[in-house]
N, C-alpha and C positions, 0 to 999 in steps of 0.2 A: 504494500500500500504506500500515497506518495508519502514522503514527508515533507511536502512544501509546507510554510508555516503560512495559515491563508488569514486577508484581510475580513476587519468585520463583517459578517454579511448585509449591513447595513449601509454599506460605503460602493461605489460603482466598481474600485475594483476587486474587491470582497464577490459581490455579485459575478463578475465577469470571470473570475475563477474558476466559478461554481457552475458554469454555465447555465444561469438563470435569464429568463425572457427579458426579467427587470432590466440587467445590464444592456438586455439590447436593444429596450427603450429607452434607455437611458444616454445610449451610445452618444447621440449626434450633440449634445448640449455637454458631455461631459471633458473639459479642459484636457485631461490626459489620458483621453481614448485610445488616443494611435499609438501613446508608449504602453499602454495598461493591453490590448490588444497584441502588441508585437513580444512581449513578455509571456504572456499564457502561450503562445505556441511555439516560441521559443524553450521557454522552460517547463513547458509541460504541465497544467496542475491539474490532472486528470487523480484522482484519490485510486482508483482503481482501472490500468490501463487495458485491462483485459475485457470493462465491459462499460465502461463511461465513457460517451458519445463527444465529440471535439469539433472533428472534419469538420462537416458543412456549417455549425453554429458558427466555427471562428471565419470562413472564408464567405459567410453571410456579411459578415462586420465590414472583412476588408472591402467588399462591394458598397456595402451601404455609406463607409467613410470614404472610399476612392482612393484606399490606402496606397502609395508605393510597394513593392514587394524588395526593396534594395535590405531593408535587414534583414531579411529573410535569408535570400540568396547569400548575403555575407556571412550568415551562421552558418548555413549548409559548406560554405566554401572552408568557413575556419575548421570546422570539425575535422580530428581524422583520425578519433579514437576507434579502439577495435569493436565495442559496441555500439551497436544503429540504436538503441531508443532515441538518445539524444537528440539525432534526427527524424524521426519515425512520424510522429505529430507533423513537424512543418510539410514534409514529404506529401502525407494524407491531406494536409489544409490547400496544399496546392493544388492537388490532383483535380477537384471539381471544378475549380476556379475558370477553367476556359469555357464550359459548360455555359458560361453568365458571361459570357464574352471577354474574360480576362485572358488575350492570347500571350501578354507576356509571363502569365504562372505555365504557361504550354512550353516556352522556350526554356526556364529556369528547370521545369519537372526536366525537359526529355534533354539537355544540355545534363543533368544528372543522372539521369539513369545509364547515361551514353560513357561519361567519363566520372562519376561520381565515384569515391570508396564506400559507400554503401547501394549502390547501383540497383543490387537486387530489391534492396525494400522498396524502392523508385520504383522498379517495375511491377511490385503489389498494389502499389499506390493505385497506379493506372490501371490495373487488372481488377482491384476493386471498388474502383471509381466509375467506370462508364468511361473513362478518359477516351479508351480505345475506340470509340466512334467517331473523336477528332482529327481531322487529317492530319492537322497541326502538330499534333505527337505522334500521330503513328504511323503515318507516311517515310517509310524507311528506316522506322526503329527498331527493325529485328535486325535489318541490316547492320547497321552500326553498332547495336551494342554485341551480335556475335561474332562480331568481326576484331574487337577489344578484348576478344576473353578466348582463353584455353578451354581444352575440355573438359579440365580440372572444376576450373571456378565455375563452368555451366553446369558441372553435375551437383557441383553444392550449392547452387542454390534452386534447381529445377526441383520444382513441385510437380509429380506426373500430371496430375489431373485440374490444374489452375493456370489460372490464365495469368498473363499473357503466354504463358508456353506454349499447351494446345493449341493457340490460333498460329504463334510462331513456330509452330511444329509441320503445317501444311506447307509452309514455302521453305524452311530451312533443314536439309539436310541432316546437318550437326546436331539439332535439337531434338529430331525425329531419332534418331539411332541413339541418345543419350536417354530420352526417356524410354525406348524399345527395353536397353538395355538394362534401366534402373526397376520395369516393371520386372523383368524376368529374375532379374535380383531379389525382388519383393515375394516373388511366388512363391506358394506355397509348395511347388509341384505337384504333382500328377492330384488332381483332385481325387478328394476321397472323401466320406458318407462319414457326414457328421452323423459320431453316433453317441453323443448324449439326446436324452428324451427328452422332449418338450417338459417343462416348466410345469405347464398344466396337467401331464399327464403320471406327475411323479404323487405319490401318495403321501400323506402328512409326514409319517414317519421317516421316510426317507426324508421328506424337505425341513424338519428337524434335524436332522443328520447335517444335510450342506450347511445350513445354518453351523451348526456347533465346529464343525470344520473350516469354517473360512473358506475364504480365496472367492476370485471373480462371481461365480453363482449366488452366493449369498445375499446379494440384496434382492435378486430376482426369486428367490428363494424367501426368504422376510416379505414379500410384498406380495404374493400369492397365498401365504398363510394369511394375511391378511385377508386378502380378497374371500378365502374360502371360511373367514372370521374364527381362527382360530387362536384362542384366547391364551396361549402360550407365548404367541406374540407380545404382550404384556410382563410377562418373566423376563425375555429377553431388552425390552428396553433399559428395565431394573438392572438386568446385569453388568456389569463395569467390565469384566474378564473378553468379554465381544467387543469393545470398543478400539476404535481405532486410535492412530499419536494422536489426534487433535480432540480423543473426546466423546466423537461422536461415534453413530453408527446408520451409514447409509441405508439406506430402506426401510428405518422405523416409521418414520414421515408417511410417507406412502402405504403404510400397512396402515397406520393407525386410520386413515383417511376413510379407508376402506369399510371402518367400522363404525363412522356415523357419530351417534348420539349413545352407542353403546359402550365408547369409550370415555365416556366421561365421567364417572363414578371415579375409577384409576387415575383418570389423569389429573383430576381435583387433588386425587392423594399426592401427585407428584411435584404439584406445585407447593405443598407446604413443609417440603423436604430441602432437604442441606445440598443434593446432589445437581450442581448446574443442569447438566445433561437430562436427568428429568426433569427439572425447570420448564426447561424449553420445550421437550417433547409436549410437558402438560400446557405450557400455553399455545401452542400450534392446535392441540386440540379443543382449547374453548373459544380460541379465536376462530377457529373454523363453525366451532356446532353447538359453541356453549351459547347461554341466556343471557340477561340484563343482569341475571345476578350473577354473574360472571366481569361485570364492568369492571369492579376495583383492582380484581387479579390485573386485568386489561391495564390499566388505566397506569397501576403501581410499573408495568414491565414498559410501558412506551417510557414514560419519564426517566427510568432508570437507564433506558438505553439513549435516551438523548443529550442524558444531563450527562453521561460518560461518551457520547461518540461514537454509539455502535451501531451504526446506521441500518447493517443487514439486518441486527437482531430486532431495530426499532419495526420494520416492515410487516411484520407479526400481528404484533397487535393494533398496529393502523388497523390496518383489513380489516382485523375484528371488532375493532371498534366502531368504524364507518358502518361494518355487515349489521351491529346493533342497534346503532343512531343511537351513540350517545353523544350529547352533545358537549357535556363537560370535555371531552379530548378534545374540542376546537384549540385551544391555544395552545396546547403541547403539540398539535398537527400542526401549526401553524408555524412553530417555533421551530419544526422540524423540516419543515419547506423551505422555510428561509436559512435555516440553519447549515442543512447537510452539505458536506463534500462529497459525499456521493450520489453523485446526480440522477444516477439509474433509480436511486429510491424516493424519489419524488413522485414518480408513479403511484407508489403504494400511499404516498403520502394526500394523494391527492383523490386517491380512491376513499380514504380514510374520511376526507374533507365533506367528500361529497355527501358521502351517508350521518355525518355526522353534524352539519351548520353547511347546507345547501347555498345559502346566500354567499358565504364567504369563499364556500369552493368555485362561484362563480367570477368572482375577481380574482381567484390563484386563476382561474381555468384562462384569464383571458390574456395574463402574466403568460401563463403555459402555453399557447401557442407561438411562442418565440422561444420556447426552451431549447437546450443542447439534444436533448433524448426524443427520437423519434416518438419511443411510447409514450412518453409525457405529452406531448404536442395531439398524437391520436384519443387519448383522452382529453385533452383539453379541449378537441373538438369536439367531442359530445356533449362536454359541461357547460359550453362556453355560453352566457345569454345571447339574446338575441338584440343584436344592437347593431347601428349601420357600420359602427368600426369592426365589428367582429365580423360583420358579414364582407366588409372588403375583402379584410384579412385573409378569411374562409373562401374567397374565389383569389388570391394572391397564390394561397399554398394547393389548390389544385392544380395548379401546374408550375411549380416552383422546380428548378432544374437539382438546387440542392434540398431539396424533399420531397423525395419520390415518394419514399413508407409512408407521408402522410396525404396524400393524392385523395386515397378512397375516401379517408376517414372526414375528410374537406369536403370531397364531394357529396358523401351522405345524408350531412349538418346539414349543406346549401337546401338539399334535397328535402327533408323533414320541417326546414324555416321555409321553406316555399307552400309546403303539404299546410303546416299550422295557418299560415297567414292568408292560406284562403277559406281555408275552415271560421276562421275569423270576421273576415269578409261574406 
């Protein structure tokens, strides 16, 4: 997780960290946009880079301000440590940027990918950008970048089955016989009859067994005794000797789910025990199926996760809290909206809002349609009122070049505020 040390969330570039909608209405009146701006993609403040959204929010900005891309290009130039994160972010903020008619982030990407030391992630960039429909970049860039590189360095960084390889695999030669050869490396050889039994068809006692045994099967195994609601699964969360380094145990989640409203008896008991690990199993299951008198549980676990920072664990009892409409969690959700580094849970925070102080999720919702995270923006299109700004907005992101994922969810809204307002009329 990062350890960038982040500004208030109160402050624009507190906000702009966090990739919040605020910071991007805030953008155009704020004094030190363009440095607060060229700093986030610079130095990364993604809290979790494996699943908080950057790309298009920050290359939204540089469009909206008309930014120069000269510092950019001069970090990607300075760099030439042995690992690519450093660069990895600016790489991804460039890549959509000609999409919106910025051709010179087209020159800076494919001038990178062609001679860059990190060259390869350049070519992810554009492989998971769309970039590759620009001629601007791709007119000639199998050529020249495999024209720069040994066989060596093409096989370390060829992904068989990702692009740009595949498409650079029908006219390049080199590429085509490096991945031939890296799938053949990969084989398994001569296929042969998977012969473990389906899952479904193995009888309790045995799927007891994998369970006590370990290894790969075991959650699939744990999550079918669920399904088939056997109540042993409950011993096994209890037990500490199944758990994995960090604690947990995969496929308790998923078993207990299976069991409804029949797990709740137990997992009341779990939550008033010393054991973290049953903690959480027990609040996963009142926040899925428990009652109002279930709130405080609720209520006591968002708080504790927000006042310490734990953002994934806070996303629990959002859900459950919004699923009961209580409305006391509005300003612990609130403070958790505005609050978090990690941006992916504003989703949950937002689902939280909605069920919980409907009014107020509708000004996050309309915050949230400039958010970093796809999912946060899809929901904020369903929540958002119905007002002529939300409705521009809402035909803007139906065809916005950098938000595709939120196309339908735009379209929808337009669709359903057309349906209401003539029902109206």
């Amino acid at each position: 997780m990062s350890m960038i040390e982040y500004d208030s969330p109160a402050s624009f570039r507190g906000q702009l960290q966090r990739g919040r909608g605020a910071a991007a209405h805030r953008a155009s009146t704020a004094p030190d946009a363009a440095d607060a701006v060229y700093e986030c993609v610079i130095t990364d403040t993604r809290w979790d880079r494996q699943v908080d959204q950057r790309d298009s929010y920050l290359a939204g900005l540089i469009v909206r301000l008309d930014l120069p891309l000269t510092p950019i290009q001069q970090h990607l130039l300075a760099y030439d440590g042995q690992d690519a994160e450093p660069v990895e972010l600016a790489l991804q903020v460039l890549a959509p940027l000609p999409m919106v008619g910025r051709l010179d982030a087209a020159a800076v990407l494919r001038g990178y990918a062609i001679d860059g030391p990190h060259w390869s992630t350049a070519l992810e960039a554009i492989g998971d950008s769309g970039a590759m429909r620009l001629p601007a970049i791709w007119d000639g860039l199998a050529d020249d970048v495999i024209a720069n590189r040994d066989d060596a360095q093409l096989a370390q960084a060829i992904w068989c089955d990702t692009e740009p390889w595949t498409t650079f695999a029908r006219s390049q030669p080199r590429v085509r016989r490096i991945i031939d050869e890296l799938r053949a490396s990969r084989s398994p050889g001569p296929a042969r009859r998977d012969t473990r039994p389906e899952i479904v068809a193995v009888d309790n006692g045995d799927l007891i067994g994998i369970v006590a045994a370990g290894g790969s099967e075991r959650r699939r195994a744990l999550e079918e005794l669920g399904r088939r609601g056997d109540r042993i699964v409950f011993d096994f969360a209890e037990d500490p000797g199944l758990r994995n380094m960090a604690g947990w145990l995969p496929g308790i989640p998923q078993a207990l789910h299976h069991f409804g409203p029949a797990a709740l008896p137990r997992a009341r008991t779990w939550i008033g025990s010393d054991d973290d690990t049953l903690v959480a199993f027990g609040e996963r299951v009142v926040a899925e199926v428990g009652d109002r008198g279930d709130a405080p549980v609720l209520l006591a676990a968002l708080h504790r996760a927000v006042v310490a920072g734990n953002w994934c664990a806070a996303e629990v009892p959002a859900r459950g809290l919004g699923r009961l409409g209580i409305h006391e969690a509005a300003s612990e959700l609130m403070a958790a909206w505005e609050g978090t580094v990690h941006s992916l849970a504003r989703e949950a925070f937002l689902d939280g809002l909605r069920g919980c102080a409907p009014h107020e999720a509708e000004a996050v919702a309309v915050e949230g349609l400039d958010d970093c995270e796809p999912t946060v923006r899809q929901r904020a299109c369903e929540a958002a009122p119905d007002t002529a700004a939300v409705r521009s907005r809402l035909r803007e992101l139906t065809a916005d070049p950098l938000a595709p994922e939120v196309h339908e969810a735009a379209s929808t809204k337009l669709q359903v505020l057309a349906i209401l307002t003539r029902g109206i009329t």
